[in-house]
N, C-alpha and C positions, 0 to 999 in steps of 0.2 A: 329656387327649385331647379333644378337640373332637366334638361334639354330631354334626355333619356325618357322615356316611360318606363314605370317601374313593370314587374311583373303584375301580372293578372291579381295572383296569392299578396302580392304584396298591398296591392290598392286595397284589396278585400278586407285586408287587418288591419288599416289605418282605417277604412269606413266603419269598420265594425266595434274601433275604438273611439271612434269622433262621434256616431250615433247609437249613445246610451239612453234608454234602455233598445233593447235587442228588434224592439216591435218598428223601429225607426225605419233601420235596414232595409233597402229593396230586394226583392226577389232574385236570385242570383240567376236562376234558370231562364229569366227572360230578358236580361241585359247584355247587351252586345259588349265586347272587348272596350268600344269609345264611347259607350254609353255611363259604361265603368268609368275610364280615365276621365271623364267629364265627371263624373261626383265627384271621383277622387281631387280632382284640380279644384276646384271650388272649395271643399274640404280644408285641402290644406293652405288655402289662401286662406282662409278664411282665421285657418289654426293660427298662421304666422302673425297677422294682424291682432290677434288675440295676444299674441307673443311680444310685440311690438310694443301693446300700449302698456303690459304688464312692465314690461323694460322701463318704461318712462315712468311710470306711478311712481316707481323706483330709485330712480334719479329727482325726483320730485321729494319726493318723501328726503333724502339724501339732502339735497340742495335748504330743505325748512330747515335740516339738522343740525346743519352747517350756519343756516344763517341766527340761529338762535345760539347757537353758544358764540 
């Protein structure tokens, strides 16, 4: 993740895609700018670890593939 904070609009789209259905979302009116970046950061920690072990299933799954033929 990049050192940068994204914009405000931008954390909002990535929270508003990570917690489906819509009812998840917190109130936009009463969260502060770092109350935002703090979902957001956990969010996509969260996303990339998800990313991470998908990756490996992957190489898994690959490596059975390989060792059976």
């Amino acid at each position: 993740m990049s050192h940068e904070k994204p914009s405000l609009e931008k954390m909002w789209k990535f929270i508003d895609e990570m917690m489906q259905p819509n009812e998840l979302v917190p109130d936009r009116s009463v969260l502060s700018h770092e109350q935002v970046f703090s979902i957001y950061s956990k969010l996509y920690e969260i996303d990339m670890i998800f990313q991470e072990i998908e990756k490996i299933n992957i190489l898994k799954k690959g490596l059975k593939l390989e060792n059976i033929q």
